[in-house]
C-alpha positions in Angstrom: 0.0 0.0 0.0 1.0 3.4 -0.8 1.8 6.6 1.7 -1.4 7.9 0.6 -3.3 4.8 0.8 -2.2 4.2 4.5 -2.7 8.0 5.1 -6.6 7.7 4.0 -7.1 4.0 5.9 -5.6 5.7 9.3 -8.2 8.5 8.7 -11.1 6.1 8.5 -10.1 4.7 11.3 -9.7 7.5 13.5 -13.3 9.0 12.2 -14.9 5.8 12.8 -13.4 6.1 16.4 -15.2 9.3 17.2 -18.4 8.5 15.2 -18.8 5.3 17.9 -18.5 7.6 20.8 -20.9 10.0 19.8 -23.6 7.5 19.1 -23.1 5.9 22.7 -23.4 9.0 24.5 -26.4 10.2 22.4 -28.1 7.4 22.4 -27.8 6.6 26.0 -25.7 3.6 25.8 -29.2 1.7 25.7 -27.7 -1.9 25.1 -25.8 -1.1 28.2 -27.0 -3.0 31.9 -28.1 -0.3 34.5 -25.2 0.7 37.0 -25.5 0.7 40.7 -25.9 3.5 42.7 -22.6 4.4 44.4 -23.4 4.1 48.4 -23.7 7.9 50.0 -24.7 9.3 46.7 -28.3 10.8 46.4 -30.5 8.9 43.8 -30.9 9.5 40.3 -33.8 12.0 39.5 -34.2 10.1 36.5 -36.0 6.8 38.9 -38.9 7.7 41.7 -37.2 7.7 45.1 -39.0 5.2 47.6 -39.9 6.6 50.8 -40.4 4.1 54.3 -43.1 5.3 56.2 -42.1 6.2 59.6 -43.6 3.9 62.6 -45.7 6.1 64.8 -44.3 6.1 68.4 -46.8 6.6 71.5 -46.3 9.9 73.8 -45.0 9.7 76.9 -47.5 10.2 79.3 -47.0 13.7 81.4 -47.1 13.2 85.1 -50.0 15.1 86.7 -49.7 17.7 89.5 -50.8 16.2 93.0 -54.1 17.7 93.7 -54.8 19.1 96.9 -57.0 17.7 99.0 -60.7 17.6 98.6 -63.4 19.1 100.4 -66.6 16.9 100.3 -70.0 16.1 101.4 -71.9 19.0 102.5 -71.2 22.3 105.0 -71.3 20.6 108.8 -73.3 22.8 111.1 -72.0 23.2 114.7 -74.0 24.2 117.4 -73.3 25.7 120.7 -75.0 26.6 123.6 -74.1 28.3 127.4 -75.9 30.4 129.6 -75.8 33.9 129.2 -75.8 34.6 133.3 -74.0 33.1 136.2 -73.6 33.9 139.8 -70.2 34.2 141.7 -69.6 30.0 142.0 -71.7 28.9 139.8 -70.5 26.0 138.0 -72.7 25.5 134.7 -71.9 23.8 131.3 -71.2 24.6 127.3 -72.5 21.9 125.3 -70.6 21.9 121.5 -73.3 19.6 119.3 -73.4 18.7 115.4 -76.2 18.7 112.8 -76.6 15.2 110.9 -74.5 14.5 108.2 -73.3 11.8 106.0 -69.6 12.6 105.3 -67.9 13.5 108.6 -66.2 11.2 110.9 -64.1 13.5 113.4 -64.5 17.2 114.6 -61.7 19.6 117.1 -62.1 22.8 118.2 -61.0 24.7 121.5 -62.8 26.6 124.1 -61.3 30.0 125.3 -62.2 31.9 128.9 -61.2 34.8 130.2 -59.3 33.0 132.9 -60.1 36.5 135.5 -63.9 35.7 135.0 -63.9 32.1 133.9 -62.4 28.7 134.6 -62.8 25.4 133.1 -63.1 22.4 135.2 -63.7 19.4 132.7 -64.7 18.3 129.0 -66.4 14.8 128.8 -67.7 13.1 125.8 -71.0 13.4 124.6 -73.1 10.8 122.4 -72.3 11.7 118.9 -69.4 9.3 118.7 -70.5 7.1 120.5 -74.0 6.4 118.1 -72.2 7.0 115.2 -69.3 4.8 115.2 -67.6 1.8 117.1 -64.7 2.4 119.5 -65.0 6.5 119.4 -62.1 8.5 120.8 -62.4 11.5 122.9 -59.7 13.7 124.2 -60.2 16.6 126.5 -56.8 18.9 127.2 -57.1 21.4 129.8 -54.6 24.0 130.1 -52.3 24.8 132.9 -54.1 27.9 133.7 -57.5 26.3 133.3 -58.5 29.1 130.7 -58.9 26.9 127.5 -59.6 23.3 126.5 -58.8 21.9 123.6 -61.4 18.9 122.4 -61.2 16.2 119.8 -63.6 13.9 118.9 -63.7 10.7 116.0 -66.1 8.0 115.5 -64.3 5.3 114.0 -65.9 2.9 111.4 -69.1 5.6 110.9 -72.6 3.7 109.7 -74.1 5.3 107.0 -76.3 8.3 107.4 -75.0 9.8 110.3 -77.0 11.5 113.0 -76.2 14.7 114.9 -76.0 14.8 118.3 -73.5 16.6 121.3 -70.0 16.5 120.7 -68.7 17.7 123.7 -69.7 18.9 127.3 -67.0 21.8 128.9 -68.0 22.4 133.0 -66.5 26.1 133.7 -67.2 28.0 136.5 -67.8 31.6 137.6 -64.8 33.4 140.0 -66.0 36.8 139.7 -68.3 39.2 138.7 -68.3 40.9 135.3 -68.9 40.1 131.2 -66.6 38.5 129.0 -66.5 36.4 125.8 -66.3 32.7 125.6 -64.4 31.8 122.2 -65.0 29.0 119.7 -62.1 28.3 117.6 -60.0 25.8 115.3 -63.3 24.4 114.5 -61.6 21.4 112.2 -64.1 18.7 110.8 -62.8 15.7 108.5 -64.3 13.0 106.7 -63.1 9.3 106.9 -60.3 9.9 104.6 -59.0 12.5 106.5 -59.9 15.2 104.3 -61.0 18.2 105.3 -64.6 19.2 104.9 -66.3 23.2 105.9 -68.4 23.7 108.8 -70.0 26.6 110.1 -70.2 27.4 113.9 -73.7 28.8 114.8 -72.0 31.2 117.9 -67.7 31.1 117.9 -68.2 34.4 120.3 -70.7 34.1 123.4 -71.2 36.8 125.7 -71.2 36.1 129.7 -72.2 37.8 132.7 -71.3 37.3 136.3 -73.5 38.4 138.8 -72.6 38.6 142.8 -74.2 36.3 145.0 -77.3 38.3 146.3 -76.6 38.5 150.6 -79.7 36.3 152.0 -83.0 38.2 152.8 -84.6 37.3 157.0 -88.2 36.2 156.6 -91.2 38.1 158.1 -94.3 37.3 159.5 -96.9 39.8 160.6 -94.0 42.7 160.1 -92.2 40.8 162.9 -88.7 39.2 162.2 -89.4 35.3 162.7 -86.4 34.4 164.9 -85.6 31.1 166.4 -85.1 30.9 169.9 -81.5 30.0 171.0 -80.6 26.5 171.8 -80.7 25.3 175.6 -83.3 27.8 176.3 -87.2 26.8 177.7 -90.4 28.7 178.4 -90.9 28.7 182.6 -94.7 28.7 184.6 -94.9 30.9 187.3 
């Protein structure tokens, strides 16, 4: 072959070359198998990417506030009476009573004298617990100067429907004359639980007055003074 033959076949050959090249990348390389994706490399936009859906996870449950205690059952009515007049000595009582209700199972409260008017000589129990419950406790503290007692009262184990009746029975006595207040306070009521419950106190100030003793007044009879003759002595005849 001549210089110029070889020239022309080496032309060819390169042109043919190219002409391969350009066909692959125009046409896609379709007779080509489908590479891979590389790992880490974001998919082809060419191919829909598939999406997991995610597993739903539960909340965690958000611990509640303690709630304060509750008040129930309906507004306990606490009665008390005393007498409104007393003589020098006197002793006379304060009776502390409660209205029927269903929720309530203990009550305390103290009594306050004026301890230059006033003293207190002894709280018993009275029958409220004692109806209403089995083994009721009762606890009557009298302080050192004898001005205040302090009482508390629970019926264990209450039936249903409870009935009112007297809580309490405070003995005070009168040392002098004059008017003062007798005090009803910490007035606390509870149901079984423990909870407290309201109650409203029908007096929580009483007003008392001492008198004097009144000096004793000689009999009369016919506007004479009716004297008894002194011992040892008799009438004598003539």
């Amino acid at each position: 072959m001549s210089g110029v033959g070889l020239a022309a076949a080496l032309a060819l050959w390169i042109g043919g070359s190219a002409n391969d090249e350009v066909v692959e990348v125009a046409s896609g390389n379709a007779n080509a198998l489908p590479r891979a994706p590389s790992p880490g490399l974001p998919a082809s936009p060419d191919r829909p990417t598939q999406f997991t859906p995610a597993t739903p996870t539960a909340a965690s449950p958000v611990p509640l506030a303690a709630l304060p205690p509750a008040t129930t059952g309906s507004i306990v009515q606490v009665g008390v009476t005393a007498p409104q007049k007393l003589l020098v000595g006197e002793i006379n009582d304060l009776i502390v009573s409660v209205g029927a209700n269903p929720g309530f199972s203990e009550i305390g409260f103290a009594v306050q004298f004026d301890p230059d008017l006033l003293q207190v000589r002894a709280g018993t129990q009275g029958g409220w617990a004692v109806a209403v419950g089995v083994n009721p406790r009762f606890t009557a503290e009298i302080s050192s100067a004898e001005d205040r007692v302090q009482i508390r009262s629970i019926a264990s184990h209450p039936r249903a429907g409870l009935a009112g009746g007297s809580v309490a029975t405070v003995q005070f006595q009168a040392l002098a004359t004059g008017t003062t207040s007798v005090l009803i306070t910490d007035v606390v009521v509870k149901d079984s639980s423990g909870r407290p419950m309201a109650s409203r106190v029908s007096a929580s100030n009483l007003q008392v007055t001492v008198d004097s003793v009144p000096p004793p007044v000689a009999r009369r009879e016919h506007g004479a003074l009716n004297a008894e003759p002194p011992a040892g002595t008799t009438d004598e005849g003539d």
